[in-house]
ZATI-259221 format. One record per residue: x, y, z of N, C-alpha, C in turn; residue number from 1. Coordinates in steps of 0.1 Angstrom, whole numbers, plus 2048, in hexadecimal, padded with zeros to 3 digits. Layout:
<fifis>
{{X,Y,Z},{X,Y,Z},{X,Y,Z},NUM}
...
</fifis>
This chain:
<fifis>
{{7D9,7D0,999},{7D8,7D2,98B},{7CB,7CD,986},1}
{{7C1,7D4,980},{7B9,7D0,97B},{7B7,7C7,970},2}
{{7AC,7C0,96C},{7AB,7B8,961},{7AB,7C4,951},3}
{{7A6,7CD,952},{7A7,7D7,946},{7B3,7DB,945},4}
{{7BC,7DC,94F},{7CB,7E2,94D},{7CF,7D8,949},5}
{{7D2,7CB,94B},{7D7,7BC,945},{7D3,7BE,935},6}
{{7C1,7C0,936},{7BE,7BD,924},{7C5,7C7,91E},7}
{{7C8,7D9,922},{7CD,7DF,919},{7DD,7DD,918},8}
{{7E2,7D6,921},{7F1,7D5,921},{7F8,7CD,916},9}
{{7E9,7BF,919},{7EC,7B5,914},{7ED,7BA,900},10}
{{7E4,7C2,8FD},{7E4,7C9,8F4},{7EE,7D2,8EE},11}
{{7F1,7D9,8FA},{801,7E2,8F4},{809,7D8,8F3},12}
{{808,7CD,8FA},{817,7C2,8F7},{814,7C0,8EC},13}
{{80C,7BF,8E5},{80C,7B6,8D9},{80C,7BF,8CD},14}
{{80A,7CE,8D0},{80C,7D6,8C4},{81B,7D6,8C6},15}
{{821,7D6,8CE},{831,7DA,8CF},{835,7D0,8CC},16}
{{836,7C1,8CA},{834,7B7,8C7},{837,7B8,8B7},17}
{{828,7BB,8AE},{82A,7BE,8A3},{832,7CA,89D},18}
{{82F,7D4,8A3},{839,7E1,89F},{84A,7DD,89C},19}
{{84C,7D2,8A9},{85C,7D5,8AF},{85D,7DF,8B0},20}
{{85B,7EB,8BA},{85A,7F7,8BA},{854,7FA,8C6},21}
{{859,803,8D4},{84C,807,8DD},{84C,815,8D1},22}
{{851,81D,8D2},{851,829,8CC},{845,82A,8BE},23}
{{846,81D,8B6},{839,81D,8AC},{82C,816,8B0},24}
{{82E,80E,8B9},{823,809,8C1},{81E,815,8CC},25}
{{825,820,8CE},{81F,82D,8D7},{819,836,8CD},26}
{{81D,836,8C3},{817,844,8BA},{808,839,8B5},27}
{{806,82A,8B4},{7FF,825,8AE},{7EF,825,8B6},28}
{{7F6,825,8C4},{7EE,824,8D1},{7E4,835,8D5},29}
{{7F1,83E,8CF},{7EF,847,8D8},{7F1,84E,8E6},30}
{{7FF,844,8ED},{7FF,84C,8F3},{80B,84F,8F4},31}
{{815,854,903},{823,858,903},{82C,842,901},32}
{{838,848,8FC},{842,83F,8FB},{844,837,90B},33}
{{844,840,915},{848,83F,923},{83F,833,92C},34}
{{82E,83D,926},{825,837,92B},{81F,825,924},35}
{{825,823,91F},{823,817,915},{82F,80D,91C},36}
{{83B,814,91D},{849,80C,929},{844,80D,933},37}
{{83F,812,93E},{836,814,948},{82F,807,948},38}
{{824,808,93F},{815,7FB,942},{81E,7ED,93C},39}
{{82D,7EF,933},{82F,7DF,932},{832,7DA,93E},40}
{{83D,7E7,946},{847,7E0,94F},{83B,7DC,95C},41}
{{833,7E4,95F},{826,7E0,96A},{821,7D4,966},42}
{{81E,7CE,95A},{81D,7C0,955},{825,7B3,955},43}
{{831,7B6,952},{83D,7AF,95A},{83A,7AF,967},44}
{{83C,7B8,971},{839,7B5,97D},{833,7B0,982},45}
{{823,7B0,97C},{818,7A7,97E},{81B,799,97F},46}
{{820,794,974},{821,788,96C},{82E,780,977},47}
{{839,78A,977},{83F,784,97B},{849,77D,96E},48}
{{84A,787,966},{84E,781,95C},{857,789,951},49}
{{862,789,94D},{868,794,940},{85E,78D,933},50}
{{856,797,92D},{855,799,923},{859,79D,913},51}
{{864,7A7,916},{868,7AB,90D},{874,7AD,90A},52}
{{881,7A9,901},{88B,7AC,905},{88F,7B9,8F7},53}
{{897,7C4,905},{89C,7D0,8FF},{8A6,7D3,8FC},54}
{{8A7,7DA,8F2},{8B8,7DF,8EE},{8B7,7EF,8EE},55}
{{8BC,7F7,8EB},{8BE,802,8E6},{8B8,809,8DC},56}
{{8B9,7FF,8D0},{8B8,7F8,8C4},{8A7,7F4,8C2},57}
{{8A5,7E8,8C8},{89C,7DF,8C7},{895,7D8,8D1},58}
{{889,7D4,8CD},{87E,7D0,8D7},{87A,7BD,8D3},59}
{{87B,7B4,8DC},{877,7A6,8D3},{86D,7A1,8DE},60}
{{866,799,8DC},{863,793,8E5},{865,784,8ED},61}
{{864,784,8F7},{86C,778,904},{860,76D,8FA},62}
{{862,75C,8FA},{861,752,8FC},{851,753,903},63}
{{854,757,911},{843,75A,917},{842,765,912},64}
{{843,76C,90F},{83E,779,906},{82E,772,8FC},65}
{{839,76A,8EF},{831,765,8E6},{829,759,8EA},66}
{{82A,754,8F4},{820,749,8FA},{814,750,8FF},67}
{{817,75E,906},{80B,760,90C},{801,769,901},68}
{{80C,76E,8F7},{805,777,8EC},{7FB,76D,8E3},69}
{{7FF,75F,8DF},{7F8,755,8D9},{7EE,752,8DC},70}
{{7E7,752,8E8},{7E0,74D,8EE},{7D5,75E,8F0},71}
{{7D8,766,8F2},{7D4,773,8F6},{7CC,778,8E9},72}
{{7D4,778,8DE},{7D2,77F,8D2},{7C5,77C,8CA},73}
{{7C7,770,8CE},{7BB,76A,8C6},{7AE,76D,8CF},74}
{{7B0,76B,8D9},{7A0,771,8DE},{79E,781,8E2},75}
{{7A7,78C,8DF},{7A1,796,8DF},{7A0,79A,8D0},76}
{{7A3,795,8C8},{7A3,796,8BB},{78F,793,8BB},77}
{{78D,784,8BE},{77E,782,8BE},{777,78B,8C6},78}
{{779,794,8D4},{776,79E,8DB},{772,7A9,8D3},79}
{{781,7AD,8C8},{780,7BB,8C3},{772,7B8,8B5},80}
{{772,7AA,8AE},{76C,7A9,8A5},{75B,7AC,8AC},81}
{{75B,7A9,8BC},{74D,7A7,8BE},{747,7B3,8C0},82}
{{752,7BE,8C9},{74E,7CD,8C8},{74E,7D4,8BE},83}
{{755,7CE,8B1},{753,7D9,8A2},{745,7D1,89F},84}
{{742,7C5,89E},{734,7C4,895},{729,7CB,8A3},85}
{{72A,7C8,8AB},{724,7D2,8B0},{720,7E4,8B0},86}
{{72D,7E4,8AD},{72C,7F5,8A7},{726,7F9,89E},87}
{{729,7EE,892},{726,7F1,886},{713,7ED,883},88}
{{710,7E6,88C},{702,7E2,889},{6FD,7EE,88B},89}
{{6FD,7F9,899},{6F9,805,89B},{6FC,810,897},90}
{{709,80F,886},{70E,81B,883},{714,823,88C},91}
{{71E,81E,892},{728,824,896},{736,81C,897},92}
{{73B,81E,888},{748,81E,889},{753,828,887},93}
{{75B,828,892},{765,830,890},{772,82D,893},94}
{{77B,834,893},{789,833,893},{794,839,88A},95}
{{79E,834,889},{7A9,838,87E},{7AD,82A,873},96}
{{7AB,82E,86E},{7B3,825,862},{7C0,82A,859},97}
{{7CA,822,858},{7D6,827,853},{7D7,820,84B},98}
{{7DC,826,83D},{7E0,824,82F},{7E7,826,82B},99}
{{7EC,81F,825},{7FA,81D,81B},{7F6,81B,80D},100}
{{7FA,826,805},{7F5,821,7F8},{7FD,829,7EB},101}
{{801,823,7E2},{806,827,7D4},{7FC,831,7D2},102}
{{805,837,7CD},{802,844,7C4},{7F6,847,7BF},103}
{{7F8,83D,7B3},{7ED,83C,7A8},{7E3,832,7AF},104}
{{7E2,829,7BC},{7D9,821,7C0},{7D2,82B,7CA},105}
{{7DB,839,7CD},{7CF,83D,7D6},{7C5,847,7CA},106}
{{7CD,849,7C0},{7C4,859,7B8},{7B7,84C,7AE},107}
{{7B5,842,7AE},{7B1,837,7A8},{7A7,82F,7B1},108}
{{7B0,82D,7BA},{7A4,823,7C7},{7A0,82A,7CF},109}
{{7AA,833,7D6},{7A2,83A,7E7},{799,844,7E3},110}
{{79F,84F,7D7},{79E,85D,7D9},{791,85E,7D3},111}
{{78B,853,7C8},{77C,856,7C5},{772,856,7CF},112}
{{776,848,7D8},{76C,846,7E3},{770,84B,7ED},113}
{{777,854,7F4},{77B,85A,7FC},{771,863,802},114}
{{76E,86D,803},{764,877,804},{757,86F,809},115}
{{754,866,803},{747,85C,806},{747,856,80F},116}
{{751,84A,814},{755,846,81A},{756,853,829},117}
{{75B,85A,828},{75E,865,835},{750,86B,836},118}
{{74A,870,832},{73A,872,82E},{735,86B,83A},119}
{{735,859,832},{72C,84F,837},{730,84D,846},120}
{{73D,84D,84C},{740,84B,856},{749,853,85B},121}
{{73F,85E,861},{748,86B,869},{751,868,873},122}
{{751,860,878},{75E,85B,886},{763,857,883},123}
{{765,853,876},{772,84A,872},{77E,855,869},124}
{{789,853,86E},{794,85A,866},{79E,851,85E},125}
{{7A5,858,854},{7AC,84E,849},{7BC,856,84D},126}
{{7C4,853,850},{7D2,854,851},{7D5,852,842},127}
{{7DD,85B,83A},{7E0,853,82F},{7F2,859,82A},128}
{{7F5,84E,823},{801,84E,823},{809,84A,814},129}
{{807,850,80C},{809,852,7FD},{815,850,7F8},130}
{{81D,844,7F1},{82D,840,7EE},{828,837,7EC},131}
{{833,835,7E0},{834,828,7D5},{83C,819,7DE},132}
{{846,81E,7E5},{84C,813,7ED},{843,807,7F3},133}
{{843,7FC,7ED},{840,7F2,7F2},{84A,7EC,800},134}
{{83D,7F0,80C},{843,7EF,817},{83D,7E9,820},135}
{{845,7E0,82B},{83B,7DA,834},{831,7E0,83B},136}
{{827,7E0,838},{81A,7E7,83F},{819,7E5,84F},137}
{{81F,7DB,851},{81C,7D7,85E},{826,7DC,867},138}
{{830,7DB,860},{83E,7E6,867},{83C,7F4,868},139}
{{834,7F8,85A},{834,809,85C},{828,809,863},140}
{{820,803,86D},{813,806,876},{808,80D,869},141}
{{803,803,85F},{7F8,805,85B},{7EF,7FA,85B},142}
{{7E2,7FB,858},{7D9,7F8,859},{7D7,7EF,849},143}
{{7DA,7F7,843},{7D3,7EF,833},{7DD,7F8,828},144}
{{7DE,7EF,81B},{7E3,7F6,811},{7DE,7F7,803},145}
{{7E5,7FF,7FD},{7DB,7FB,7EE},{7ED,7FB,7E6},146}
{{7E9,7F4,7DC},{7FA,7EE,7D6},{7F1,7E7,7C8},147}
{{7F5,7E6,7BE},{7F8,7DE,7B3},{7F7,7CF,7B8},148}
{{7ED,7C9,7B3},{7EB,7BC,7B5},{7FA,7B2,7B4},149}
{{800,7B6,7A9},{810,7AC,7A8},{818,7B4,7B0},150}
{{817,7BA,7BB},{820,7BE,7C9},{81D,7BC,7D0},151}
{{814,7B2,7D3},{80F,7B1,7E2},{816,7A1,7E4},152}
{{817,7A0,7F4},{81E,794,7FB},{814,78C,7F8},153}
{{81A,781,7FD},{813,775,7FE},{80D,772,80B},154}
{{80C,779,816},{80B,777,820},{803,780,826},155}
{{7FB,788,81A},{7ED,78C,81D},{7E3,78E,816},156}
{{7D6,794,81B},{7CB,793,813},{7C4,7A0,807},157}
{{7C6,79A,7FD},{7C6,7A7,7F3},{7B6,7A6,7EA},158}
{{7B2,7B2,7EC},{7A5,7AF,7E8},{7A5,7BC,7DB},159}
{{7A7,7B7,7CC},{7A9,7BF,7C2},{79D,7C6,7BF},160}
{{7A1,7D6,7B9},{79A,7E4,7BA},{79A,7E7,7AF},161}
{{795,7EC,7A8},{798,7F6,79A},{794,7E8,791},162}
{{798,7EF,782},{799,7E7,77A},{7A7,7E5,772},163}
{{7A8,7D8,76C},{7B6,7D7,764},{7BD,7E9,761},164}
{{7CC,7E5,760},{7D4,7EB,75C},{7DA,7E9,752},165}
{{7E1,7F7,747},{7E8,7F1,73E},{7EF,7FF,73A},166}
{{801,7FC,73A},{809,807,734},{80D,805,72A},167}
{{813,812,725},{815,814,717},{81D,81C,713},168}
{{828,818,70A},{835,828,70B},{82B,834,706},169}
{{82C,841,708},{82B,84A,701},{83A,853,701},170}
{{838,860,6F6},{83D,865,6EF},{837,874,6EE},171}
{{83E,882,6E8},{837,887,6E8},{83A,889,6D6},172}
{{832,88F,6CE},{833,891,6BD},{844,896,6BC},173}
{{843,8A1,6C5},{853,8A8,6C0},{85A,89D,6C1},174}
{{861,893,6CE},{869,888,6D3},{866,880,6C3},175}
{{85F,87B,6BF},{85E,874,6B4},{865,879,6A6},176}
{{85E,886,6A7},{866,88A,696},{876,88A,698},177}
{{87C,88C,6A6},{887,88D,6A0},{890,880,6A5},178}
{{885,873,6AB},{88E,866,6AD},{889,85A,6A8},179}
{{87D,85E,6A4},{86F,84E,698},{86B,84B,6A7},180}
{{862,841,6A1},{85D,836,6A7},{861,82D,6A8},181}
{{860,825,6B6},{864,819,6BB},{859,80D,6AF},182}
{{85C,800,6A9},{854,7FA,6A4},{851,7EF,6AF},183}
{{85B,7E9,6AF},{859,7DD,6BD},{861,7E3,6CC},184}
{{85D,7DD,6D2},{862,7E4,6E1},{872,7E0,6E3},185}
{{878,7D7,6D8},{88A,7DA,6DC},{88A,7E5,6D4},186}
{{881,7ED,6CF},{889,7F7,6C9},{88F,805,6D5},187}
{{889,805,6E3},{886,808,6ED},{896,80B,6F1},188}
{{89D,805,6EE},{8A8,801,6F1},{8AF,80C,6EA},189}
{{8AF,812,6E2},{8B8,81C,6DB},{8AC,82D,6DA},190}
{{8A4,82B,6E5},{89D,835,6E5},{89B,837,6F2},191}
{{89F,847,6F2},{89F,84E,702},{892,851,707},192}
{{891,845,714},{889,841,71D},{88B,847,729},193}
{{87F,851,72D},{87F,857,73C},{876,848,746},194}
{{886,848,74F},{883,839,755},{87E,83E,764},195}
{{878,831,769},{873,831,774},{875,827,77F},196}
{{87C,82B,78F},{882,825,796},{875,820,7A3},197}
{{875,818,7A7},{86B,816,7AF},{874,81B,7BF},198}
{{86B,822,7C8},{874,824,7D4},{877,81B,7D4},199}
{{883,81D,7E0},{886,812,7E7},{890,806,7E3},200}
{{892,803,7D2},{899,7FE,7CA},{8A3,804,7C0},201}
{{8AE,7FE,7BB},{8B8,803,7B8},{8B8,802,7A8},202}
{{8AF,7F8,7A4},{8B0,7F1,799},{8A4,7FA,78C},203}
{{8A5,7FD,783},{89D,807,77B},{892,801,774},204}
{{886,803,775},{879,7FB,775},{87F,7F7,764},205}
{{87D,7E8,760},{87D,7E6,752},{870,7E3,74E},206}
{{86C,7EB,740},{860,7EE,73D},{85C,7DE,735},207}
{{84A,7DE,73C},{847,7CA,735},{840,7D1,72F},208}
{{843,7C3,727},{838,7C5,719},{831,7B1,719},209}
{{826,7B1,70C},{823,7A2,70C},{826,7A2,701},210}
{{829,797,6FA},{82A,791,6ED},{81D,78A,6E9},211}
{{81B,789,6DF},{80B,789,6D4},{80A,77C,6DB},212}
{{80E,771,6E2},{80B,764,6E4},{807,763,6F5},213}
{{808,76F,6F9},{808,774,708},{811,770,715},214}
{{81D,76C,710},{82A,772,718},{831,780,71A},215}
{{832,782,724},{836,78B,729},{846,78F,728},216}
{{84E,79B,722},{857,79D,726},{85D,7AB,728},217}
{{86B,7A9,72B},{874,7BE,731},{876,7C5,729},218}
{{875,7CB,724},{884,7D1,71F},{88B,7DC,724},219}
{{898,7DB,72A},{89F,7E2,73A},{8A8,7F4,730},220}
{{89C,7F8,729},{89C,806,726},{8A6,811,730},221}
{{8A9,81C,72B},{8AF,823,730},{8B1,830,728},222}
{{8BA,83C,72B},{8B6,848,727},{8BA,84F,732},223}
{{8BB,85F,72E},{8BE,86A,735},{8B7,873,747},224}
{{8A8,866,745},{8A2,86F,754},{8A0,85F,75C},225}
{{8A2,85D,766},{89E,854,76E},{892,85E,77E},226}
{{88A,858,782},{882,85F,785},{87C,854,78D},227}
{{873,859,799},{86E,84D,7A4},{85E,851,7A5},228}
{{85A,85B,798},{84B,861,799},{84C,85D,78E},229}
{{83D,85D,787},{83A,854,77D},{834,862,775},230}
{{82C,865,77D},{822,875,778},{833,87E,770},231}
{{83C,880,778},{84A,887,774},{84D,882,767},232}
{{84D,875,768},{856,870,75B},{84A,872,750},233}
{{83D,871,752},{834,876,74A},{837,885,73B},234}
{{837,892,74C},{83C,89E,747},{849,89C,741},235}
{{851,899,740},{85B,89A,73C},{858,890,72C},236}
{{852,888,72D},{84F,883,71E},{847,88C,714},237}
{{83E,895,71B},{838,8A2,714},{83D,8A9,713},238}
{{84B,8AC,71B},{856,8BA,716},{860,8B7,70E},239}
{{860,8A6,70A},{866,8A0,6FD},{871,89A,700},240}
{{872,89A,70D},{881,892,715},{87F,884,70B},241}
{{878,87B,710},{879,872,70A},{86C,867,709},242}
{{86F,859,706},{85E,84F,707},{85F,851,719},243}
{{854,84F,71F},{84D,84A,72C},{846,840,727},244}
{{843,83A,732},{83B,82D,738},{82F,82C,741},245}
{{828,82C,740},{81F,82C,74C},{811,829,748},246}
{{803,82D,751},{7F5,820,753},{7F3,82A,745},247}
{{7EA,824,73B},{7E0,829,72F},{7D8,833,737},248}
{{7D3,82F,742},{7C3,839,73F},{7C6,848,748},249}
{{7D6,848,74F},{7DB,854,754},{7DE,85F,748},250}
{{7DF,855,73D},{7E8,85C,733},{7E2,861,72A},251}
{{7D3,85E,728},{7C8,85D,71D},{7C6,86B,71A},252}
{{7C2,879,72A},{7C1,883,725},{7CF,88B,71A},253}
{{7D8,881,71F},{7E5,889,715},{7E7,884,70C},254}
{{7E0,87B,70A},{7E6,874,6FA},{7D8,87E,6F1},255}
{{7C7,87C,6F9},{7BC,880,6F1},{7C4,891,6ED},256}
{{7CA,89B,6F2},{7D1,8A7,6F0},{7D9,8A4,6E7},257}
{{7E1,897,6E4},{7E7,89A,6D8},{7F6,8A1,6E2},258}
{{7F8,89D,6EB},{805,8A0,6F3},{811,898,6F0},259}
{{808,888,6F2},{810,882,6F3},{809,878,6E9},260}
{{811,86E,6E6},{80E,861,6DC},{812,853,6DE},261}
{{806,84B,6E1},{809,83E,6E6},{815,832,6DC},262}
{{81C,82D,6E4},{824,822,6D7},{81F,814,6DB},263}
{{825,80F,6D0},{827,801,6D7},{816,7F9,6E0},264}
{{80C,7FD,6DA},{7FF,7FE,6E3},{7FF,7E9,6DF},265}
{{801,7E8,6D3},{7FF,7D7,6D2},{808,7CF,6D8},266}
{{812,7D0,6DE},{819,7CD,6E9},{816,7D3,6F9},267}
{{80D,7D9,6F6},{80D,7DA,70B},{7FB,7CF,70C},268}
{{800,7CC,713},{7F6,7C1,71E},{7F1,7C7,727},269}
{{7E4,7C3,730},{7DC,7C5,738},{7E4,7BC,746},270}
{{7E3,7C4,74E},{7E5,7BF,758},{7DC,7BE,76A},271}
{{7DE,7B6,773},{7D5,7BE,780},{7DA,7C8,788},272}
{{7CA,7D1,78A},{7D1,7E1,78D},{7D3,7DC,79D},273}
{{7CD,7E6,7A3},{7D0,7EA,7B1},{7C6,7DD,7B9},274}
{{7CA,7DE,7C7},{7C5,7D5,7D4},{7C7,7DB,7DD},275}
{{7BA,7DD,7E8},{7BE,7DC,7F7},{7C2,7D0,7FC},276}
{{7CC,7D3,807},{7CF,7C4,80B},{7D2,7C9,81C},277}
{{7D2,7C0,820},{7D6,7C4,831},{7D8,7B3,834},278}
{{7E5,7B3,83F},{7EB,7A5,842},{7E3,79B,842},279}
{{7E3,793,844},{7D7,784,844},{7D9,783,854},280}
{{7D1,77F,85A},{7CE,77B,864},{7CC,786,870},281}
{{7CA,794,86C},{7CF,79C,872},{7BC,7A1,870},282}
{{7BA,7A4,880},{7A9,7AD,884},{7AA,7B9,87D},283}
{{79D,7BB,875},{798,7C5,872},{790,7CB,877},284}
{{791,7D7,87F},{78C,7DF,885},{780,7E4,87B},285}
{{772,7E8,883},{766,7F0,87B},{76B,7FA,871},286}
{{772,805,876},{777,80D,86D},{77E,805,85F},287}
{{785,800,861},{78B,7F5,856},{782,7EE,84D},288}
{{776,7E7,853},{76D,7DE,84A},{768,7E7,843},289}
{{765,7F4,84A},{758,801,844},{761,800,838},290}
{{771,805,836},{776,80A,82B},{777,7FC,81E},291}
{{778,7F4,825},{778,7E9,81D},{76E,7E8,814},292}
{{760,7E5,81C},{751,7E7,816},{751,7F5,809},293}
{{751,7FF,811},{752,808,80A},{757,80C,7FE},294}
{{76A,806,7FB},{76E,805,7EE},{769,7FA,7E7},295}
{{764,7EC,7F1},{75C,7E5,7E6},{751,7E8,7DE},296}
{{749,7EE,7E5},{73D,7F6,7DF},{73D,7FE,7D6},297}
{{745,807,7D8},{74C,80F,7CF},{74F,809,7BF},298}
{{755,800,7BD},{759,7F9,7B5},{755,7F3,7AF},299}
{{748,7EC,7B6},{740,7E1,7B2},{734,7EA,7AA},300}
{{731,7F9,7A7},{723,7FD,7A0},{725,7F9,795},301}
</fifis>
């Protein structure tokens, strides 16, 4: 067995490791499911050692598993950082990068600098993966995410994009003449509200507002449409269903038309918009830094 078969083995161990998964650790690698069980169990044999223990079900790793992965990780990690700044000095980075990103954080953060970004670095490809579900990135085999600053863990690194946010009920003229205006936001409460569910959760987003002294609070509204798209509950506030909720500056071209009509504007607050984040302690591949740089730049004119 050679020393290169050891370094890539040692490497599949450790994505399957993170995945818990050969099956998502093989689609992440690229290659067959079989051939990935193949190069562990040749590694075991080497070693002289079980690595991994299997179920049907699930993949964990042995006791020596994680002793040898501690010790491993961290210097091909320094390895992989020495061959990307090397790439990158001579303009050549490439690879895949995978993305996980909200909705409104990819049409806001990715999708301006997107094109430029792919422009500037032809070998690089962007996987991308568009849902509101706040989800472990590291479970679903991505690379980086973009999320709303107040959704991100604690347990990674979030480097904020865009500028502040701020929602606001709207309405459309017809919905008004035949139910008034809300004056304060309990009035919210006896006015039919097209609501919004975040995937993944059971519970029906309750709309914040701040108070003139800048606390923050709900009010757990409700009404005839529940809905897990935000753009949807939009339309349906222009076809007079009811108030929606959602960011000001998505809503601007339909309020300037005179579609729709903002309420309640001295009660909504500014909030932080969107962030890339990718786990803490986890190598960033050249492809990765490029996109990093890139939305920073972006951002920063």
């Amino acid at each position: 067995m050679t020393k290169g078969f050891e370094f890539d083995a040692l490497k599949a161990l450790g994505c399957i490791v993170e995945r818990r998964s050969f099956a998502a650790a093989a689609r992440e690698m690229q290659v067959s499911r079989s051939a990935l069980s193949e190069m562990i169990r040749k590694l075991e044999a080497r070693l002289g050692v079980q690595l991994l223990n299997r179920t049907t079900r699930s993949v964990s790793p042995t006791e020596a598993c994680i002793a040898l992965l501690s010790r491993f990780e961290p210097a091909a990690a320094e390895i992989g950082a020495a061959l990307d700044s090397a790439r990158m000095e001579v303009g050549r980075v490439s690879g895949t990068v995978r993305v996980h990103a909200q909705r409104l954080g990819y049409e806001m953060i990715l999708r301006p600098a997107m094109a430029s970004f792919l422009a500037e670095n032809p070998e690089v490809a962007l996987d991308l993966s568009l849902d509101d579900a706040t989800i472990d990135i590291v479970a679903g085999g991505f690379d980086v995410g973009i999320r709303l600053g107040e959704l991100l863990d604690q347990d990674v690194v979030g480097i904020p994009m865009g500028p502040e946010l701020r929602q606001v009920p709207v309405a459309s003229p017809a919905y008004l003449e035949r139910h008034g205006r809300p004056v304060v936001p309990k009035d919210l409460l006896s006015h039919r509200c097209v609501t919004f569910r975040w995937p993944g959760r059971d519970a029906v987003y309750a709309w914040e507002f701040r108070q003139p002294d800048g606390v923050w609070f709900s009010v757990p509204v409700s009404g005839p449409l529940v809905l897990n798209d935000q753009r949807a509950a939009v339309d349906a506030a222009v076809a007079g269903v009811g108030v929606a909720f959602w960011v000001e500056s998505e809503l601007r071209q339909l309020i300037e038309a005179g579609q729709l009509v903002p309420l309640l504007v001295d009660w909504c607050g500014g909030f932080p918009g969107f962030s890339l984040f990718f786990p803490r302690g986890r190598h960033r591949s050249a492809a990765m830094q490029a996109l990093i740089i890139s939305l920073r730049r972006h951002f920063e004119r």
